[in-house]
C-alpha positions in Angstrom: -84.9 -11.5 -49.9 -81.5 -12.0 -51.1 -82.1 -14.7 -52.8 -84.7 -12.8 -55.2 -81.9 -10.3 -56.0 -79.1 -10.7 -58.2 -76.6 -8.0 -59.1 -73.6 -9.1 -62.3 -71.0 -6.1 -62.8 -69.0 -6.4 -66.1 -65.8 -4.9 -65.9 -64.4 -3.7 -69.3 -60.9 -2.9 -67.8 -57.8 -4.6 -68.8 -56.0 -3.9 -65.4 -57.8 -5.7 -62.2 -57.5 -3.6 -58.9 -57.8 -0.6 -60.7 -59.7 2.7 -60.9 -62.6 0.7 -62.4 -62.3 -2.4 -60.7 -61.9 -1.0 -57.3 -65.0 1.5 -58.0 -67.2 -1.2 -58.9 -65.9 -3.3 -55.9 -67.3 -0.3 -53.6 -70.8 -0.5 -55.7 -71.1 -4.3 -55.3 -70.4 -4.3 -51.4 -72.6 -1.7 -50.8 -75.1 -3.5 -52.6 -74.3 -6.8 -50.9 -74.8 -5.1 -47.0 -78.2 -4.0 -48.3 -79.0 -8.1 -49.5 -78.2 -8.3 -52.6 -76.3 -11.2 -54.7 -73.1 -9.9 -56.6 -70.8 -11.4 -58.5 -68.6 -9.4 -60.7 -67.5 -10.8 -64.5 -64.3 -9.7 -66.0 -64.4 -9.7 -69.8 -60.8 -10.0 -70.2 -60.9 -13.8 -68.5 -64.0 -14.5 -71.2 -63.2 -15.9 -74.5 -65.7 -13.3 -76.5 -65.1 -13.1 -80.7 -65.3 -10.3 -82.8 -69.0 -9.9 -84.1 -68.9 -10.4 -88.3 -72.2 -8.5 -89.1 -73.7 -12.0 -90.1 -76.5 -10.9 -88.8 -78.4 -15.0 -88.2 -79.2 -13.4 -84.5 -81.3 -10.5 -85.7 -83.3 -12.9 -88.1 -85.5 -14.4 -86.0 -88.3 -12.7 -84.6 -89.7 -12.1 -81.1 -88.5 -11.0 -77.3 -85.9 -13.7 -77.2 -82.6 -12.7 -78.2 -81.3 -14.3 -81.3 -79.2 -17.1 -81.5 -75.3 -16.0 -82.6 -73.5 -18.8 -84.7 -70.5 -18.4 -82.5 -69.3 -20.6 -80.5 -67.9 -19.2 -77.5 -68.7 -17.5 -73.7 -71.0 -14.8 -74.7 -74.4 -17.1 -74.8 -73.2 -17.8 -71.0 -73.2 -14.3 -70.0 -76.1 -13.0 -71.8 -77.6 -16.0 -69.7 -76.2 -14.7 -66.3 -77.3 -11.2 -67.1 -80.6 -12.2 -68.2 -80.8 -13.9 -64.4 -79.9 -11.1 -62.9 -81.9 -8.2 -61.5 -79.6 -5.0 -62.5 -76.4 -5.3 -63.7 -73.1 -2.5 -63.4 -71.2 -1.7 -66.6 -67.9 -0.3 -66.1 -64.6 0.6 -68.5 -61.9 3.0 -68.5 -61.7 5.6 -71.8 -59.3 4.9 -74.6 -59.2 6.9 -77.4 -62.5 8.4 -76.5 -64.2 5.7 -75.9 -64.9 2.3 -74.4 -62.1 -0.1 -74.1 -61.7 -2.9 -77.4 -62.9 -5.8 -75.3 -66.0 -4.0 -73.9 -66.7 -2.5 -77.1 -66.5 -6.2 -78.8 -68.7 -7.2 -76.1 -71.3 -4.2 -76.8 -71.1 -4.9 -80.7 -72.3 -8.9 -79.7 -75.1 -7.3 -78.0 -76.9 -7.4 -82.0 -78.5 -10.5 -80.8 -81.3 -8.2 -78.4 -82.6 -6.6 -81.7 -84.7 -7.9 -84.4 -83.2 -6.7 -88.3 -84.4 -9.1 -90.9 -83.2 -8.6 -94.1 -85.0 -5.6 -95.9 -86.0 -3.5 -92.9 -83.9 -0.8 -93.2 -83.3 0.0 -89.1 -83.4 -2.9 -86.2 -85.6 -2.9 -83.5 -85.0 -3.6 -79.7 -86.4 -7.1 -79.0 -87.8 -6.2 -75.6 -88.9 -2.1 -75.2 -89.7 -3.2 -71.5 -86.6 -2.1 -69.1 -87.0 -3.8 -65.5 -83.7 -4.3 -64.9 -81.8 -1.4 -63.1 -78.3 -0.3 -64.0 -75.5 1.5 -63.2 -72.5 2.3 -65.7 -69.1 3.4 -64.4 -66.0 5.4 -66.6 -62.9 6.9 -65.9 -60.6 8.8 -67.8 -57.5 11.3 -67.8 -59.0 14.3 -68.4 -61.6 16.0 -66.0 -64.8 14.4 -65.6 -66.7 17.0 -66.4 -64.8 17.8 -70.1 -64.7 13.7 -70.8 -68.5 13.8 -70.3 -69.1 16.6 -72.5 -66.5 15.5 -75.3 -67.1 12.0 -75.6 -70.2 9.7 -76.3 -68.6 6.8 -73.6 -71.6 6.8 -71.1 -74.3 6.9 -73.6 -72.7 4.1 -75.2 -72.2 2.5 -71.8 -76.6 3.8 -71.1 -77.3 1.8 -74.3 -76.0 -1.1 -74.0 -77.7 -0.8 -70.2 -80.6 -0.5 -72.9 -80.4 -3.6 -74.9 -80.1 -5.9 -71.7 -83.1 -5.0 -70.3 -82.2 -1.8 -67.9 -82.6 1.6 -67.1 -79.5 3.6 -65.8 -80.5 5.0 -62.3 -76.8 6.1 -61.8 -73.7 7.7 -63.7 -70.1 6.9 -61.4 -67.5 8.8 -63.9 -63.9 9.0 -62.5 -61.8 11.9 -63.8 -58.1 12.8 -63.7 -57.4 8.9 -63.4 -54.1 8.5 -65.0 -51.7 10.9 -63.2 -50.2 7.5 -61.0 -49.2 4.3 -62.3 -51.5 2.4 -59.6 -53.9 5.3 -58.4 -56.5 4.5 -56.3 -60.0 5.8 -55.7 -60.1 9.1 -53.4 -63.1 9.1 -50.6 -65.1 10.7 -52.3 -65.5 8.6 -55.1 -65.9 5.7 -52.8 -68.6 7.3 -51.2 -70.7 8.1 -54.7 -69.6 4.4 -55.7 -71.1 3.0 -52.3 -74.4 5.5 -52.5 -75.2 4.2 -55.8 -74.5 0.7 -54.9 -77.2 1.1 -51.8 -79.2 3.3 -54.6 -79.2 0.0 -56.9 -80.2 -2.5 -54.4 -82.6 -0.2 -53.0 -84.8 0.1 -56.0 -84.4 -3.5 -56.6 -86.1 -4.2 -53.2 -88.9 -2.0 -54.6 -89.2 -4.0 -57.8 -89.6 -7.6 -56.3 -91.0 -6.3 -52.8 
């Protein structure tokens, strides 16, 4: 069955071993002992440019993402993703909000909606969700007061969104900034490991 199941975590962190990395690390092990396929993408080791609002991706119409005039990784990932069964979006808050490179990644994400010139809003390509998806922040301030003061996990829910999924699981760190190289307490290993058995589960209730 493992080989029907396939699980990609992009990490939006510029530090590896980190609060982030480490949480998602729990997520994708847990998910691995249940069967699942993992493999874990950092955006910082992908060469991903700055989206310039051309807008040639959003032109052409139907379920198929459109085709960006760039020339670099994202077409491979968006390939990988599209491959996978669920996927775990993860990135540490800066200034309120996603890090630059996953925000860059997010703002590439265009290509999954259809705008043609004179519609005044875009549409989502596919309104269908059977991925699954998981999305994991951190920040410095209490988790509870980043969640209420900052739009970072429905950002992080909507680009779940545009790739196909549906967020079955919120893993939002707070107080992560009061060590240079702080680490993950129990507890937050043990959220990070339920939804990672929580995200393989439902998968093997999608392709059982």
């Amino acid at each position: 069955m493992s080989n029907h199941i396939r699980i990609t975590a992009i990490v939006g962190s510029y530090r590896k071993g980190g609060i982030i990395d480490t949480a998602i690390d729990e997520i994708l092990a847990s998910a691995r002992e249940e069967g699942a396929e993992v493999e874990k993408i950092y955006l910082i080791d992908k060469h991903i440019e700055f989206c310039t609002n051309c807008r040639t991706c959003t032109q052409q119409e139907g379920e198929r993402r459109g085709q960006c005039v760039i020339a670099d990784d994202m077409s491979t990932l968006l390939d990988q993703i599209e491959r996978s069964d669920a996927i775990v979006l993860g990135s540490p808050m800066n200034f309120g909000t996603v890090t630059a490179v996953m925000k860059r990644f997010i703002e590439r994400l265009v290509c999954l909606a259809y705008w043609p010139w004179g519609m005044n809003a875009p549409k989502v390509r596919k309104k269908r969700k059977e991925k699954r998806s998981v999305v994991v922040a951190s920040s410095a301030a209490p988790a509870l007061m980043a969640r209420l003061m900052t739009k970072i996990v429905s950002l992080l829910k909507d680009a779940s969104g545009l790739l196909g999924a549906r967020t079955i699981g919120v893993l939002f760190i707070g107080i992560a900034a009061t060590e240079q190289r702080q680490q993950i307490g129990e507890r937050t290993r043990k959220r990070a490991r339920r939804l990672g058995k929580k995200l393989a589960s439902n998968l093997y209730e999608k392709v059982g």
